[in-house]
C-alpha positions in Angstrom: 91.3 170.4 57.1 89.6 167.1 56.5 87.2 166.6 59.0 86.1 170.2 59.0 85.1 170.2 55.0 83.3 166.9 56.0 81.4 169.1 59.2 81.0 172.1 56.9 79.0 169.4 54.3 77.3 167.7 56.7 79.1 164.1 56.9 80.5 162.2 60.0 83.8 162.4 58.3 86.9 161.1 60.7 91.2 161.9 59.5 93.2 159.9 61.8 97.0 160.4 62.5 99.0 156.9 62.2 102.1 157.8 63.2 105.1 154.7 61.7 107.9 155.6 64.0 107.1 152.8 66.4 107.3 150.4 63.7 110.9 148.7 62.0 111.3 148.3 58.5 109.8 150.5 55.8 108.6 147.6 53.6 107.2 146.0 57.0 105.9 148.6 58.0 103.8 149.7 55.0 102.2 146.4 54.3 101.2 146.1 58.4 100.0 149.4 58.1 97.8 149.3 54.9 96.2 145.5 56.0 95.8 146.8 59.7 94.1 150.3 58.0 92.1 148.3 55.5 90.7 145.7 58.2 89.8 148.6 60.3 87.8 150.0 57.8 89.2 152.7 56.3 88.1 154.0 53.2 91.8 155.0 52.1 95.0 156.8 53.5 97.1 159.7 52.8 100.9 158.4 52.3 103.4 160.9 53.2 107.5 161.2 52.9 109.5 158.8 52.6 107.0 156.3 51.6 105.2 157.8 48.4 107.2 155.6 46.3 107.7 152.6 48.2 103.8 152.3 48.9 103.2 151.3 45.3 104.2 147.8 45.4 101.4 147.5 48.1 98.9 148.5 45.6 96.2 146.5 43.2 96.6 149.2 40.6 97.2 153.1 40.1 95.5 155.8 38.6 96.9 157.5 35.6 98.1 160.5 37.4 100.2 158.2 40.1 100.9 155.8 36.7 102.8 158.6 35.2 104.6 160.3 38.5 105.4 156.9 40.0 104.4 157.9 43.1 101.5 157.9 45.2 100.2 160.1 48.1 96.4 158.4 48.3 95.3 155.0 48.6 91.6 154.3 48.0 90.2 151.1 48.9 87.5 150.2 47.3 85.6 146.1 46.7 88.4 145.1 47.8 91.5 146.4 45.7 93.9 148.7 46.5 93.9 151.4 44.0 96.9 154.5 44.3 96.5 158.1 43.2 99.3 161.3 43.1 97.1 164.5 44.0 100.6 166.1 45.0 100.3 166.8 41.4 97.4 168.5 41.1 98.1 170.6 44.1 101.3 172.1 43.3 100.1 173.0 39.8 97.6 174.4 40.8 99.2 176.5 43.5 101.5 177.8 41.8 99.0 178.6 39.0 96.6 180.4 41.5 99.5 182.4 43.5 102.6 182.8 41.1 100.5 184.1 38.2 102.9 185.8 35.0 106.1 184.4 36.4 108.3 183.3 33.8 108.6 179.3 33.3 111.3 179.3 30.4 113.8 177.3 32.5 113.2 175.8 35.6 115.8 174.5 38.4 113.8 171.4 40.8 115.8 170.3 44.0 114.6 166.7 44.5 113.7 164.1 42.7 112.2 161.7 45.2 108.3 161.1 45.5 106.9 164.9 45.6 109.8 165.7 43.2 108.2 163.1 40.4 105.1 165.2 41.2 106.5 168.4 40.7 108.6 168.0 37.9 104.7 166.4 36.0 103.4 169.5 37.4 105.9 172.0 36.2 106.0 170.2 32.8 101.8 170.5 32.6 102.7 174.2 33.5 104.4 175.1 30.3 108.1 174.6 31.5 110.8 174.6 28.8 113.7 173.8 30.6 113.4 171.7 33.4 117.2 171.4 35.4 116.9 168.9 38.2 119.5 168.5 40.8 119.3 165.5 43.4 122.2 164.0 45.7 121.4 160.6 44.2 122.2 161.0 40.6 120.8 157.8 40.0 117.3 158.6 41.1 117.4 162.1 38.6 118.4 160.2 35.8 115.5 158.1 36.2 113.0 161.1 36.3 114.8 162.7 33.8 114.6 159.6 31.6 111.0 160.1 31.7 110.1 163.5 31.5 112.6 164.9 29.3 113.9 167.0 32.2 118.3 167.7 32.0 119.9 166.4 35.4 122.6 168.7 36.9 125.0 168.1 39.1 125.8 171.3 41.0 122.7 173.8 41.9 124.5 176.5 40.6 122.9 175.8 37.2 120.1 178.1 39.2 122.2 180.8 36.9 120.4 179.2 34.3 117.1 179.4 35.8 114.3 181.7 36.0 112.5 180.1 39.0 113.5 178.0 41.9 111.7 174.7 43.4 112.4 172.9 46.6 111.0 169.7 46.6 113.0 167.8 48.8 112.9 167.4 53.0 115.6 170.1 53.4 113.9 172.8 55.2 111.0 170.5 57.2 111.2 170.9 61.3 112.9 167.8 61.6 115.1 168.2 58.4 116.6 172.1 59.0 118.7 173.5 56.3 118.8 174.4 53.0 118.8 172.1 49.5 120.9 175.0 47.8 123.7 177.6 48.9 122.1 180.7 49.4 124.8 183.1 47.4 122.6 180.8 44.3 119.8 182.8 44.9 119.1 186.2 43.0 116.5 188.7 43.2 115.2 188.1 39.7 114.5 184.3 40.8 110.7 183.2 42.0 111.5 180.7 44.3 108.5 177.7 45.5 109.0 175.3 48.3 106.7 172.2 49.1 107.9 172.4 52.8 104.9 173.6 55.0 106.0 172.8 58.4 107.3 175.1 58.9 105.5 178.2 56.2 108.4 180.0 56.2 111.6 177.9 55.8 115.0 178.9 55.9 114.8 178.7 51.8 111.8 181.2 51.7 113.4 183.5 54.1 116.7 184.1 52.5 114.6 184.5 48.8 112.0 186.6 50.7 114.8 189.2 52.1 116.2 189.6 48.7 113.4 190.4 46.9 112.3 186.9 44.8 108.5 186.5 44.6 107.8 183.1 46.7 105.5 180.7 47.3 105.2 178.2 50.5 103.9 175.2 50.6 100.3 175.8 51.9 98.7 176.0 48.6 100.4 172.6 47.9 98.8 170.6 51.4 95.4 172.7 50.6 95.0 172.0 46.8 96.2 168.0 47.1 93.8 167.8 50.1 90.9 169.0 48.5 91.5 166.6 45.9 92.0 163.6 48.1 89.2 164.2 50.2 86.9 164.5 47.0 88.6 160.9 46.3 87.8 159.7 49.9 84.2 160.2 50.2 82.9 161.5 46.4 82.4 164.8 47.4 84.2 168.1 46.1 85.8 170.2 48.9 86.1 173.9 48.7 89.2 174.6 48.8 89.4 178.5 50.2 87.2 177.2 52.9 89.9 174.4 53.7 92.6 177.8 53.4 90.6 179.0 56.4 91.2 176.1 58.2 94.9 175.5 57.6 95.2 179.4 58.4 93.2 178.4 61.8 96.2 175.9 63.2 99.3 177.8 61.6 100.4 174.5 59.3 100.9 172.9 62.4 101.1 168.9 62.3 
């Protein structure tokens, strides 16, 4: 999606694939991979699960959007300071503003509360939420968020009773993480249910809601809209989003 905005506008724009699993230690490995990225000559990097939260002790200093999610998905270098931002943010609000439109946001139930979860729960809050229920198997880690948004932890996802919509933001559901973050019998037809998983579109999550009738929304819009907005941070240019659609349509939300 990158690099064919930057064709489509007419820059020599180049999105490169570091792939960490060759390297130990995820400490290690994010400060070898941020000086080796920033020697290079990079102009930032997109930081992606499970290192969105780790990656900000690396950092010179963070925008107020990754200030207040305390968590960062794009690192801009720039005279010589290291300086984080959260689009995740952005891009699932606005997703879900674009493509669930008129679904109700009284109460809310948020699997996750790791590094896109801190970005979802802002997002759902700048939505209108009410109610935010979040459930996460480290209790410790959604007391924290809760602490700080005003969010209600729960401890069994059947408070999705409670609930008029449904968000995955957690691994479960990814190609190399199969399953589901909830029992499906939680599920009813009256729920809207979002997942951040894109790889693959239609997770097991989606599927089940899908067949019984919830209104659902993948995690394309997410990947698109936070894009957009990082590649506007990467070179100072706005991206059109729709066109960047086209392209993720193009390669099936394939890695």
């Amino acid at each position: 999606m990158h690099m064919a905005e930057g064709r489509a506008q007419g820059i020599d724009y180049r999105y490169t694939l570091i792939d960490p699993d060759a390297m130990s230690g995820p400490k290690r490995l994010l400060a070898e991979l941020i000086d080796n990225a920033e020697t290079a000559g990079y102009t930032g990097l997109n930081i992606t699960h499970p290192y969105k939260t780790l990656v900000v002790d690396e950092l010179d200093t963070l925008s107020d959007d990754a200030r207040n999610v305390g968590a960062v998905n794009t690192v801009i270098f720039r005279d010589g300071r290291r300086i984080g931002h959260n689009t995740d943010f952005w891009g699932f609000a606005e997703s879900l503003r674009q493509n669930l439109k008129g679904v109700r946001l009284d109460t809310v139930l948020q699997l996750g509360a790791g590094g896109a979860g801190a970005a979802v729960t802002h997002a759902l809050r700048s939505l209108g939420v009410r109610r935010l229920l979040i459930n996460d198997r480290s209790e410790k880690v959604a007391d924290v968020l809760a602490a700080k948004t005003g969010a209600e932890v729960v401890t069994d996802p059947s408070a999705a009773a409670q609930a008029d919509g449904i968000v995955n933001a957690t691994p479960m559901g990814m190609a190399a993480h199969p399953g589901l973050a909830i029992p499906p019998d939680h599920l009813e037809p009256r729920h809207w249910v979002a997942d951040i998983v894109y790889v693959p579109l239609e997770t097991e999550l989606l599927r089940i809601a899908r067949a019984l009738g919830c209104h659902t929304l993948d995690g394309a819009g997410m990947a698109i809209y936070q894009a957009a907005k990082a590649f506007e941070l990467f070179c100072g240019l706005k991206a059109d989003p729709e066109r960047m659609r086209r392209t993720f349509d193009t390669f099936g939300a394939q890695p």
